[in-house]
C-alpha positions, 0 to 999 in steps of 0.5 A, spaced: 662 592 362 667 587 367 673 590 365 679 585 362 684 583 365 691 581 364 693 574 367 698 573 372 705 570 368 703 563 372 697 563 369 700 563 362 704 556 363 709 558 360 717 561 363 719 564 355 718 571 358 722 570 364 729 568 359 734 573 358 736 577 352 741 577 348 747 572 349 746 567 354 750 563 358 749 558 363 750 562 369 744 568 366 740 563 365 741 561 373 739 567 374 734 569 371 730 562 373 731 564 379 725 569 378 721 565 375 714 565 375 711 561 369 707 556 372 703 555 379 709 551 381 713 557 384 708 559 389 711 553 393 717 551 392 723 553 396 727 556 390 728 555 384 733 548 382 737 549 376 742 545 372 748 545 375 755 542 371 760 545 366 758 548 359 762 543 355 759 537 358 759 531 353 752 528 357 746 531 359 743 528 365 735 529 365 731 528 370 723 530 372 723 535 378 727 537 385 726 533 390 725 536 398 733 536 399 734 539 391 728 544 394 732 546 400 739 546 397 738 549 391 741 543 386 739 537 383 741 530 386 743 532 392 738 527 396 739 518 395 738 518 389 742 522 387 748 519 390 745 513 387 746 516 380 753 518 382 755 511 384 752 508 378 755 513 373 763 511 376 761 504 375 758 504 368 765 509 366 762 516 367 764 521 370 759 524 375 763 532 375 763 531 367 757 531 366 750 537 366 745 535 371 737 538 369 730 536 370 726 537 366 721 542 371 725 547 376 720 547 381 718 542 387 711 540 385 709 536 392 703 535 397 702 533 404 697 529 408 698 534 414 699 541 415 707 541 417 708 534 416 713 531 411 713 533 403 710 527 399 712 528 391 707 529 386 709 528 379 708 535 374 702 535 369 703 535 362 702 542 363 707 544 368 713 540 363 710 545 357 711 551 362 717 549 364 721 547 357 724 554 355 729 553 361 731 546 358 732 548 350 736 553 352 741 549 357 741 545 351 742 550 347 748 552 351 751 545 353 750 542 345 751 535 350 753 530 345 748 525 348 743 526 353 740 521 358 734 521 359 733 520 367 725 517 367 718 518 364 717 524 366 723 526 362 722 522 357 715 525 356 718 533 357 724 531 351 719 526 346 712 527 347 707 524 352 707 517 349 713 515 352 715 509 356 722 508 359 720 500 359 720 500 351 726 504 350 731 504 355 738 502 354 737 504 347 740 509 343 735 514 340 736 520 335 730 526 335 730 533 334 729 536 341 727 544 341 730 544 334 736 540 335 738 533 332 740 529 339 742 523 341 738 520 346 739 514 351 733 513 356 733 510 362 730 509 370 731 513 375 734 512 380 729 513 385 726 508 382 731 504 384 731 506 391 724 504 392 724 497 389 724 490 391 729 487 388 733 493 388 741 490 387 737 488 380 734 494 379 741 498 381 745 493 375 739 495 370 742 502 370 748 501 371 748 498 364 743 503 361 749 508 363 754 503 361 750 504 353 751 511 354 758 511 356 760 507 349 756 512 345 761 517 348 768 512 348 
């Protein structure tokens, strides 16, 4: 008889084993995530990318993953898109250093044409968001934002299902129960879509218009 063996914890999809007990605080939870090994994502990844902003943030930002310079610094929108973001949020009247910056996955899921070539982004699976959510209930547990902007449609898809398209329902205000808890919700673009269209001035003032939905919630 083959004797039964236990899955390693990346083959169980999901980080719930690695959150800390008892009370938990942001600065716990950084840590424990540090060590997470919930899903295939880790082997790759330089590191863990957790959020980063204070507890009493009024706004959430979500965003789907790290990208290559969010891997190899350790924080979530470093790279264009994130400047992108910064710039955006100050126009539509919200201030980037008052608000909780996620994704909704940890780890940067990439491929490459070559060995030793560039790290091209990959989208994460349905699966690797499943895995991932524990470490987003409880940064809204510990935040409590009173809104969340929803950066995408991999976040969307993490936060409301996977029938969720940006195109219907960004610059909207949005009222679910998310991980147990009654939010509000303004979806929009993310910004490196904006960085990757033709016409990006256009694309730039459809975000900041989003933002600017979002920062009347909030006034």
């Amino acid at each position: 008889m083959t004797p039964r063996t236990t899955p390693a914890p990346e083959d169980r999809y999901t980080a719930a084993p690695f959150l800390p007990e008892g009370t938990r605080t942001l600065p716990a939870l950084r840590e424990a995530a540090a060590g997470c090994e919930g899903c295939p994502l880790h082997r790759n990844a330089t590191q863990t990318v957790f959020g980063v902003g204070k507890a009493t943030a009024r706004v959430m930002l979500v965003g789907e993953q790290p990208g290559d310079q969010e891997d190899r610094q350790g924080r979530p929108f470093v790279g264009p898109a994130g400047r992108l973001l910064d710039k955006a949020l100050e126009e539509a009247g919200l201030d980037p250093t008052d608000a909780y910056v996620t994704n909704a996955v940890k780890h940067f899921k990439f491929t490459r044409s070559e060995p030793r070539r560039r790290r091209i982004h990959k989208a994460p699976t349905l699966r690797e968001m499943t895995a991932c959510a524990p470490w987003l209930a409880a940064e809204l547990t510990v935040v409590e934002p009173e809104l969340i902007v929803v950066l995408g449609a991999t976040a969307g898809k993490a936060l409301l299902g996977s029938s969720f398209k940006v195109t219907e329902v960004r610059g909207t205000v949005l009222e679910r129960e998310i991980h147990g808890h009654p939010e509000r919700l303004v979806p929009t673009v993310h910004p490196s879509s904006v960085l990757r269209s033709d016409d990006r001035e256009t694309a730039y003032r459809g975000l900041v218009g989003d933002l600017e939905v979002a920062a009347r919630v909030l006034s």
